[in-house]
Backbone as a printed PyTorch tensor [residue, N CA C, xyz], in Angstrom:
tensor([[[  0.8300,  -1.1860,   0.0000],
         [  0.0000,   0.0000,   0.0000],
         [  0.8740,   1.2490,   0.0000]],

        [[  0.4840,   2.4240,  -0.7790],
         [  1.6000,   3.6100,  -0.5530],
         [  1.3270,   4.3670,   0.3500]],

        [[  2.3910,   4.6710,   1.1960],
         [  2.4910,   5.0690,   2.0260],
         [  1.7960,   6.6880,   2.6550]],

        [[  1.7390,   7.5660,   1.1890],
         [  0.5660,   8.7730,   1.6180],
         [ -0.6670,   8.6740,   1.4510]],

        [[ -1.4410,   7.5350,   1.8570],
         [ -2.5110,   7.1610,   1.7030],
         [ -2.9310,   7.4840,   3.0220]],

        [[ -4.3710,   8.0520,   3.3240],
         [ -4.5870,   8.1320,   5.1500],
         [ -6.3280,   7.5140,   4.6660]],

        [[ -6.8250,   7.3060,   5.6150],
         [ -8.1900,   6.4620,   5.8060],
         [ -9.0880,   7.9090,   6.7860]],

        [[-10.2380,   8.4890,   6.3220],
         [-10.9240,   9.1840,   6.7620],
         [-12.2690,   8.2140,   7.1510]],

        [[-12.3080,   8.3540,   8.5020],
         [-13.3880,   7.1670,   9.2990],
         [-13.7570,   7.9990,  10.1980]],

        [[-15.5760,   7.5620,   9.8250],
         [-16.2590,   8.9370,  10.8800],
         [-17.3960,   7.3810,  11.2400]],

        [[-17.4490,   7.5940,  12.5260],
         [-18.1770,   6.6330,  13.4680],
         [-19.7150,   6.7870,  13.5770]],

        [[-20.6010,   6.0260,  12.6760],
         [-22.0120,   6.8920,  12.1840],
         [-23.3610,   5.5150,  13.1200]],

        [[-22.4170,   4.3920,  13.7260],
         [-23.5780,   4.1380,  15.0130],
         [-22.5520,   3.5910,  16.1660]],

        [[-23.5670,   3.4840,  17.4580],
         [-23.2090,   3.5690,  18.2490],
         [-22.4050,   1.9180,  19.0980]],

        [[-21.4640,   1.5860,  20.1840],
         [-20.8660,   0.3000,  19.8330],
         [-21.9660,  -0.5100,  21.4790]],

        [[-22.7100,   0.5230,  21.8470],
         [-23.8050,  -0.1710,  22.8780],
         [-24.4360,  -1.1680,  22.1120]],

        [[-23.9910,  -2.3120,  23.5610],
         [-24.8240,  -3.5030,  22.4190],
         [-24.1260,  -4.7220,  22.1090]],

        [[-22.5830,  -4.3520,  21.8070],
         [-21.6500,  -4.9130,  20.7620],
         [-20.8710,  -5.3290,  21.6490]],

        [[-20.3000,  -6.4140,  21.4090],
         [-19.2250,  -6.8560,  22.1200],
         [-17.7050,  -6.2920,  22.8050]],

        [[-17.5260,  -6.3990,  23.7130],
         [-16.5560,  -5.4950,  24.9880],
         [-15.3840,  -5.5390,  23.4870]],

        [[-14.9730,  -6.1860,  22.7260],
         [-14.1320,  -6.5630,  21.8920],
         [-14.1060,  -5.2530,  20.6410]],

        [[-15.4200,  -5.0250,  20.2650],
         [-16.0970,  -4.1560,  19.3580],
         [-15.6510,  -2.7630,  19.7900]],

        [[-15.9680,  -2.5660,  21.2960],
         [-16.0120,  -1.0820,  22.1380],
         [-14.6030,  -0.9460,  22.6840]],

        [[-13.8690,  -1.8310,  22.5440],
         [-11.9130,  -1.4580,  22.6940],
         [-11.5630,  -1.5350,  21.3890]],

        [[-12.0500,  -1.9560,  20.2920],
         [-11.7490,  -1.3710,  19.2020],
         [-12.0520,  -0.1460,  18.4870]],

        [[-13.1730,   0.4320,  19.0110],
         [-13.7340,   1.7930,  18.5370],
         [-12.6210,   2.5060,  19.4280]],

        [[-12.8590,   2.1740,  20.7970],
         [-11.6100,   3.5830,  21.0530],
         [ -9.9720,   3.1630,  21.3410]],

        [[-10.0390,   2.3050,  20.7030],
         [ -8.5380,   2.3280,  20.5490],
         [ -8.1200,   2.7870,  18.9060]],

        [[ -9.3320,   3.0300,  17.6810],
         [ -9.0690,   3.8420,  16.7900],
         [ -9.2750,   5.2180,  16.9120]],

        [[ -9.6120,   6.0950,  18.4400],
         [ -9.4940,   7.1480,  18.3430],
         [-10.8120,   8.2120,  19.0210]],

        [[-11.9100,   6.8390,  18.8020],
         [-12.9000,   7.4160,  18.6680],
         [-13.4610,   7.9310,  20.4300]],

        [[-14.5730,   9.0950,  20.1480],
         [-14.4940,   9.8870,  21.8400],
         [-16.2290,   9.5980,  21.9740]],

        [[-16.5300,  10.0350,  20.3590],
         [-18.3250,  10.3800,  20.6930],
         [-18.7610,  10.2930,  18.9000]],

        [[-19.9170,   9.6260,  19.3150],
         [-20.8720,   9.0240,  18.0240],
         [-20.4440,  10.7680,  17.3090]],

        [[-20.5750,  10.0670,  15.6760],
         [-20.5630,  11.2070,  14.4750],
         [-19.5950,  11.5610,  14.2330]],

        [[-18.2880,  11.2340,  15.2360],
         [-16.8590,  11.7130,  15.3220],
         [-15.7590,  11.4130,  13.6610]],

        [[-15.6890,  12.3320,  13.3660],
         [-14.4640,  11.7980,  12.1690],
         [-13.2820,  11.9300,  12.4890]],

        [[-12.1210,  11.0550,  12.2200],
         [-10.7820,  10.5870,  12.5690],
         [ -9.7880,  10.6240,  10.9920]],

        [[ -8.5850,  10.9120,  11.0670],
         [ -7.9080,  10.4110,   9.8450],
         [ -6.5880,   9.6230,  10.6590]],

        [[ -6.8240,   8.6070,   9.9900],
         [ -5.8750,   7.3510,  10.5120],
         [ -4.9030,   7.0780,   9.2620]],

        [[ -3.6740,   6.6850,   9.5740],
         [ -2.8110,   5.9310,   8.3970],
         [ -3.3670,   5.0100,   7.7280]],

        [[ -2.7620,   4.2240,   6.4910],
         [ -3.6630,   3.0240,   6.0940],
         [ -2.7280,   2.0880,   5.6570]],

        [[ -2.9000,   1.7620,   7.2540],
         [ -1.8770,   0.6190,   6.8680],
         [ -2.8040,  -0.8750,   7.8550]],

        [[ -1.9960,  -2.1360,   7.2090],
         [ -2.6540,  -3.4340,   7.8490],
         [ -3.4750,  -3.6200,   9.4250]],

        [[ -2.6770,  -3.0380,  10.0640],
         [ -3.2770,  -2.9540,  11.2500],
         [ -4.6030,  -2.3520,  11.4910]],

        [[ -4.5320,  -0.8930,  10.9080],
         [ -6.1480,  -0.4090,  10.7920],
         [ -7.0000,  -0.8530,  10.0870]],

        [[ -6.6240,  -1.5030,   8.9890],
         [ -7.4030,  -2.0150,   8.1610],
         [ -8.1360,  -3.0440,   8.9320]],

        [[ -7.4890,  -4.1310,   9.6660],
         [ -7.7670,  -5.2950,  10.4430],
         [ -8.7020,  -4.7760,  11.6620]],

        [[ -8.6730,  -3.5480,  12.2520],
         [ -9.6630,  -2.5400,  12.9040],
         [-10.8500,  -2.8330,  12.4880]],

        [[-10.5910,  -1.7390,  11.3190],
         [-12.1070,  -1.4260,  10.5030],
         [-12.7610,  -2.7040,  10.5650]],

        [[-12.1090,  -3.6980,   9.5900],
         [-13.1350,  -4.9870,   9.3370],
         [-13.3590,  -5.6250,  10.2240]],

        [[-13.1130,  -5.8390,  11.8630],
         [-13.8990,  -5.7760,  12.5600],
         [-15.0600,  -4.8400,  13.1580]],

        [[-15.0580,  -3.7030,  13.2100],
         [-15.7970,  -2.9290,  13.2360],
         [-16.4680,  -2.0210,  12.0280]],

        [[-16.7970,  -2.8310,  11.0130],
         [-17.1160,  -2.3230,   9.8570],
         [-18.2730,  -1.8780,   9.8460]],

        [[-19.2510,  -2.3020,  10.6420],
         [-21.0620,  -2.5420,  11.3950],
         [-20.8830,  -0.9120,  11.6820]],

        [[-20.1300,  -0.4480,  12.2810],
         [-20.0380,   0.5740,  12.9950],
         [-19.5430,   2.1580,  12.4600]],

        [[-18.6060,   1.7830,  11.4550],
         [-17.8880,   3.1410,  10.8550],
         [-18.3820,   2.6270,   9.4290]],

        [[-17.3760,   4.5230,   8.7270],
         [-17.9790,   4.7700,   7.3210],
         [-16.7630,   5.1640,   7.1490]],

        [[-15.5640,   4.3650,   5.9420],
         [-14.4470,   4.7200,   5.8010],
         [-14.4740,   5.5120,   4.2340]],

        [[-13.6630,   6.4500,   4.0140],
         [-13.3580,   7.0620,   2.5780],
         [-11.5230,   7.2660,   2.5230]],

        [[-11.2440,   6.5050,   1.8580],
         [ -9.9200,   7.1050,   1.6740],
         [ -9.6980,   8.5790,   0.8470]],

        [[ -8.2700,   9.3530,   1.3160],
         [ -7.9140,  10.2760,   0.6700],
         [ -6.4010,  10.2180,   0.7000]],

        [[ -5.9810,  11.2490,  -0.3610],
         [ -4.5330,  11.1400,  -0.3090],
         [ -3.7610,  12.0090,   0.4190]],

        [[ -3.2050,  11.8370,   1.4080],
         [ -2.4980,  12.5180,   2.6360],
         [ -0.9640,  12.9950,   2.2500]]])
């Protein structure tokens, strides 16, 4: 993947509900409060994030 690539992920429901697993993954990508948008690197690790918590966020890449 090249490296000025960043991942724009805005958190559009909420992780009540979802497994304790789901809700240390939302805020260990950043996240504080529902609607929140983040720009993260894009690299394997976040990626492996997201697609667990894919139910939950709305990703758009841009070029950083």
């Amino acid at each position: 993947m090249p490296e000025n690539k960043k991942l724009q992920i805005k958190l559009i429901h909420s992780a009540i509900g979802n497994q304790i697993r789901a809700k240390r993954t939302i805020k260990a990508l950043g996240f504080h409060k529902l609607g929140e948008t983040i720009v993260q690197a894009d690299n394997e690790t976040i990626r492996g994030m997201l697609y667990y918590v894919n139910h939950l966020v709305e990703v758009t890449e841009i070029e950083g």
